[in-house]
C-alpha atoms as one frame of an Amber mdcrd trajectory, in Angstrom:
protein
 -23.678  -3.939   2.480 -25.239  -0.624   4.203 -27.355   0.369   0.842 -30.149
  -2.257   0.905 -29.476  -2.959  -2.612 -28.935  -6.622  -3.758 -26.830  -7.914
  -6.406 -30.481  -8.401  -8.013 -31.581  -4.985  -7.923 -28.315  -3.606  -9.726
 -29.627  -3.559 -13.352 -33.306  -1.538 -12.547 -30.994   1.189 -10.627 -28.371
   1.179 -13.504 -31.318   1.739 -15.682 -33.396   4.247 -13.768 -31.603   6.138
 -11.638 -27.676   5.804 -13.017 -27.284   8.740 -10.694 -27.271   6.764  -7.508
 -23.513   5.623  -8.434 -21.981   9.353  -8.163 -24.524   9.431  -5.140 -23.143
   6.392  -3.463 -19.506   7.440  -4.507 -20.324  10.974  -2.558 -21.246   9.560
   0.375 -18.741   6.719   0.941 -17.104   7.317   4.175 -12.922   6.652   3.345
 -10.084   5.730   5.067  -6.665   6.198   4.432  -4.654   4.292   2.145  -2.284
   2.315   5.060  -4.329   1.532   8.525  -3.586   0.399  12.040  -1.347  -2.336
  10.848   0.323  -0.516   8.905   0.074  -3.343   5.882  -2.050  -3.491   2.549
  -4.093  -5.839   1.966  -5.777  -5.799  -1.943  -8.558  -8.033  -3.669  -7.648
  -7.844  -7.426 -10.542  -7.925  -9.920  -9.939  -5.966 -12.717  -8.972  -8.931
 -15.262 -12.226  -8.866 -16.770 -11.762  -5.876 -18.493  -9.221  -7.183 -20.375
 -10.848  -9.613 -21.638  -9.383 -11.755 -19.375 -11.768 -13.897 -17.327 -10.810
 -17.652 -16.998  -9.672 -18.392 -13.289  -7.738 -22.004 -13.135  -9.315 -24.333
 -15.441 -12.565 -22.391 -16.143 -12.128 -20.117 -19.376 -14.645 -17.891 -18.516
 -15.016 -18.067 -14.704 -14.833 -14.346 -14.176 -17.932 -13.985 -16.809 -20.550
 -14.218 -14.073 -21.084 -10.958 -12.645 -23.415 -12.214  -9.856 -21.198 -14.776
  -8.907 -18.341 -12.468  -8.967 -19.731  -9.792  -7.133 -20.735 -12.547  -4.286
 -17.397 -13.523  -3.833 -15.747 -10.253  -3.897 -18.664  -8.722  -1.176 -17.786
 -12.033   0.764 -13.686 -11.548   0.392 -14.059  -7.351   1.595 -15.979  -8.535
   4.234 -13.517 -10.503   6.004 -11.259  -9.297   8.642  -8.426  -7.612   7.719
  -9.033  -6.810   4.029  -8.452  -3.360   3.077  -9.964  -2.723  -0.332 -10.286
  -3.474  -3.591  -8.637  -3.051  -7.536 -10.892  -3.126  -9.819 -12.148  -1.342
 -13.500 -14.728   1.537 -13.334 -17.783  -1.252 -13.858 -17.065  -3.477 -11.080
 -16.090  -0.870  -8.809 -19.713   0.921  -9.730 -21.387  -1.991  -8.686 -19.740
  -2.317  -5.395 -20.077   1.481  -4.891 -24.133   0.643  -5.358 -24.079  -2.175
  -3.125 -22.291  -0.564  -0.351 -19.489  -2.672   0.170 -16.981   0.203  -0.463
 -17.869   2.186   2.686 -14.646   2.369   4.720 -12.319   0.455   2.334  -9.403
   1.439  -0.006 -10.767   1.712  -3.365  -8.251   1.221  -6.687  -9.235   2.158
 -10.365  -7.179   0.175 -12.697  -6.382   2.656 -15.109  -5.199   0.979 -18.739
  -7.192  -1.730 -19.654  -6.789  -1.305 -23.473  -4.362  -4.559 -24.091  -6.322
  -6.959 -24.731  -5.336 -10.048 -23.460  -4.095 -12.464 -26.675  -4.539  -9.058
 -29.160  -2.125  -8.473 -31.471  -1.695  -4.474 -29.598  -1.825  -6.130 -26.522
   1.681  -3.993 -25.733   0.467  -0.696 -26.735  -1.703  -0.387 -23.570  -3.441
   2.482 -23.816  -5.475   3.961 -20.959  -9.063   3.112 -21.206 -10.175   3.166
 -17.701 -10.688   5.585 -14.978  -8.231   9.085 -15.671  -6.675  10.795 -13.000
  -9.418  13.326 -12.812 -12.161  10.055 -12.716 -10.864   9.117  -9.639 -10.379
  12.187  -7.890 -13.508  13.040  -8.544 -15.036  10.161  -7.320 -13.205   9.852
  -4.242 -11.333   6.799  -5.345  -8.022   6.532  -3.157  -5.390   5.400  -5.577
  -4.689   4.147  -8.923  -3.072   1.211 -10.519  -1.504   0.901 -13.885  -0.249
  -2.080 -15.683   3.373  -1.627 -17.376   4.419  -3.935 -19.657   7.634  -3.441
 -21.899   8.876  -6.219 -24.666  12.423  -4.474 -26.136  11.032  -5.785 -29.991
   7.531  -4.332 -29.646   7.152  -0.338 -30.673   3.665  -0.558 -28.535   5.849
  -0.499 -25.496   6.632   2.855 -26.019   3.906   4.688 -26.119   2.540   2.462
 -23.295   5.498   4.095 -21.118   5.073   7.641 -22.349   1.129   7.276 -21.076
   2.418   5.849 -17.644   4.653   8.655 -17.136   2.137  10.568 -17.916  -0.291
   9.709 -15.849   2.173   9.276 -12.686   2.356  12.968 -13.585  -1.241  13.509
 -13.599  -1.820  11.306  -9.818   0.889  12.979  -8.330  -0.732  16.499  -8.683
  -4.025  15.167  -7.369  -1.394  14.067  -4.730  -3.442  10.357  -5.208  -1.105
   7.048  -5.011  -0.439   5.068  -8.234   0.632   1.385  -7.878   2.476   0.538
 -11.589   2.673  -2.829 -12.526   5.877  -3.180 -14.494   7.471  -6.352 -16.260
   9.834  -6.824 -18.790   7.386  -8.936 -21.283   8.265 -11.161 -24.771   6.051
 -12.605 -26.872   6.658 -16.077 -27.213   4.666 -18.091 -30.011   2.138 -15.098
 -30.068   1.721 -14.882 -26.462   3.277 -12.580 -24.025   4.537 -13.654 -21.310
   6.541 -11.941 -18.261  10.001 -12.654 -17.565  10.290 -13.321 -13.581  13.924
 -13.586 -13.290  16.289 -11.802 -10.747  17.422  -9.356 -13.743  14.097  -8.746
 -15.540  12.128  -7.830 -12.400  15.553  -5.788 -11.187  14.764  -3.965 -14.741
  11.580  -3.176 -14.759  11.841  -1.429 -11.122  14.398   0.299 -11.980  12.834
   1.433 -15.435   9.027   2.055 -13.275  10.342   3.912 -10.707  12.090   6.599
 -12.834   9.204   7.550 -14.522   7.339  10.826 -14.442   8.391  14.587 -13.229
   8.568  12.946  -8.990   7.565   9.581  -7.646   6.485  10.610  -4.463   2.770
   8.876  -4.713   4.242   5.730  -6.546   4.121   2.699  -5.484   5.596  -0.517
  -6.912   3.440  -4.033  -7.517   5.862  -6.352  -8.350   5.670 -10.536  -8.627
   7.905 -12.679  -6.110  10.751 -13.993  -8.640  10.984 -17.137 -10.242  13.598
 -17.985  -7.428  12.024 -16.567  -4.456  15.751 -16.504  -2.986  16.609 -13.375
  -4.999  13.690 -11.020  -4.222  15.690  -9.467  -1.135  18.395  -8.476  -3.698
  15.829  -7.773  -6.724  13.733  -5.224  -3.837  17.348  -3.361  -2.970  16.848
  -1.669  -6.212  14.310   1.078  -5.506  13.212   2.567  -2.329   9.387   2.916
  -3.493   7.037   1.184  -1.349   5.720  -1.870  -3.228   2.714  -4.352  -2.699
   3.444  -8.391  -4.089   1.564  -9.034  -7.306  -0.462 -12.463  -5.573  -0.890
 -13.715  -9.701  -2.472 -16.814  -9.974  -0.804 -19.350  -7.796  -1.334 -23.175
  -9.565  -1.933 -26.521  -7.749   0.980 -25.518  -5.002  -0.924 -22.923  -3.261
   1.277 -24.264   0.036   4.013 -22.710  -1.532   2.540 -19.867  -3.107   1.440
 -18.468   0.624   5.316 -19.903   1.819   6.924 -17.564  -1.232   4.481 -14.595
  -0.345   5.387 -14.750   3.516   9.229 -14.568   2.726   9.145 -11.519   0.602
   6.579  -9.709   3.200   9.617  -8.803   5.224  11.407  -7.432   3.278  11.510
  -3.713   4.222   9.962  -2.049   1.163   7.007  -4.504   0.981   3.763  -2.999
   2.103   1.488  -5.780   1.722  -0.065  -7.679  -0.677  -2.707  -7.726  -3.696
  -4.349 -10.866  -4.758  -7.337 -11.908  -7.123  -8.437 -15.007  -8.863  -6.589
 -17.486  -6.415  -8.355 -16.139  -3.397 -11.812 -15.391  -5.199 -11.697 -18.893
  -7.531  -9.338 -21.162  -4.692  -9.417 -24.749  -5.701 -11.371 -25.826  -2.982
 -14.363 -23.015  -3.161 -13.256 -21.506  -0.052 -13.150 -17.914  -0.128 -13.535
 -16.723   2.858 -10.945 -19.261   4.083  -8.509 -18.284   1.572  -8.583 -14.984
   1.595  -8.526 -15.060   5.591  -4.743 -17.267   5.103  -3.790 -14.426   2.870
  -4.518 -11.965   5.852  -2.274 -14.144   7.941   0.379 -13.867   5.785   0.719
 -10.036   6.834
């Protein structure tokens, strides 16, 4: 942190001078979006503005900003982590505390379905716009594309996408899209992982929009990791994994996550709540196996 602030202070400058976050925005020094290595590496936390916050077995792990913001200063800290995804709130706090300076920062752009809401399809675009993050020198954007066949909210979620592809790609700024082919399943959606649902939903992402020269693909390894060498054939975007939230077999999460890394098309690699919230409390150690990985 190169402001002086602490995690502490954050409120009285929110509340007194709310101009030091376009201040500390200005004078971030960037970087480009792909370094040295030549690989992506991405700490995830923009699940709480969904609504989303439990992490493992704790419902509402996420809820502590303090303790949140301590683990994600920690995880940009460590060697070999290039940035961050994240909504405009988080990201603002980060900006304030000065852990931004020299990394790759993400606004995750449609944050309006709720997790568990009964619109939760229709995902309109709540968070940073195109021209936010531009003018905040914010290197890239990420948007979340969800599309269940039986839900009319999935349409107007992909008009907005291909929209705002539109909109990045005249700022000339990168925009990672999320896209799944989703069902709802006793009231719950849930994402189909399967060779020919993630083969879909590339195919259906990467079309999008007037060019896709700044989009990139985040995509989830497969149910049967096998198949992701066949499932990646089917655009020639780059793409970053989707890290998700990885269970008791974290072993084999890091084992499937290695495998599809060489595939040609994958960049690198963008992971929240299992390296922030690992089982064992380790975050520095998990998010420095992560690293490995690339």
């Amino acid at each position: 942190m190169t402001t002086g602030l602490r995690i502490c202070d954050l409120v009285g400058v929110r509340t007194r001078h709310p101009e030091a976050i376009a201040e500390a925005a200005a004078r971030r020094p960037r970087r480009p979006l792909i370094g040295a290595s030549g690989r992506l590496m991405i700490i995830a936390a923009d699940h709480p503005a969904r609504g989303a916050l439990g992490a493992g077995d704790h419902e509402f792990a996420m809820a502590g900003r303090p303790d949140l913001l301590e683990r994600l200063c920690l995880a940009l800290s460590r060697p070999g982590v290039d940035g961050v995804l994240a909504a405009a709130d988080i990201l603002d706090d980060l900006l304030l505390l000065g852990a931004l300076d020299g990394k790759v920062v993400i606004g995750s752009m449609n944050r309006g379905g709720l997790a568990g809401a009964a619109f939760e399809l229709d995902d309109r675009f709540t968070g940073p716009r195109a021209e936010d993050l531009e003018r905040r020198g914010f290197d890239a954007g990420k948007l979340l594309l969800r599309i269940d066949y039986d839900d009319p909210g999935s349409l107007a979620t992909l008009h907005a996408t291909a929209r705002t592809i539109d909109a990045m790609a005249e700022r000339r700024l990168p925009v990672f899209v999320e896209p799944f082919i989703s069902r709802r399943v006793g009231g719950k959606v849930l994402n189909d992982l399967s060779a020919g649902a993630v083969t879909r939903s590339i195919a259906i992402a990467s079309g999008l929009a007037g060019t896709s020269a700044y989009t990139w693909l985040k995509v989830p390894v497969t149910e049967q990791p096998e198949d992701m060498a066949r499932v990646m054939e089917t655009s020639t975007l780059p793409a970053v994994l989707l890290g998700g939230e990885v269970g008791a077999d974290q072993d084999g999460a890091y084992e499937k996550w290695r495998e599809a890394l060489r595939l040609p098309t994958v960049q690198g690699l963008v992971v929240g709540r299992s390296l922030l919230y690992p089982a064992d409390g380790d975050v520095a150690g998990a998010v420095d196996t992560a690293v490995g990985l690339l």
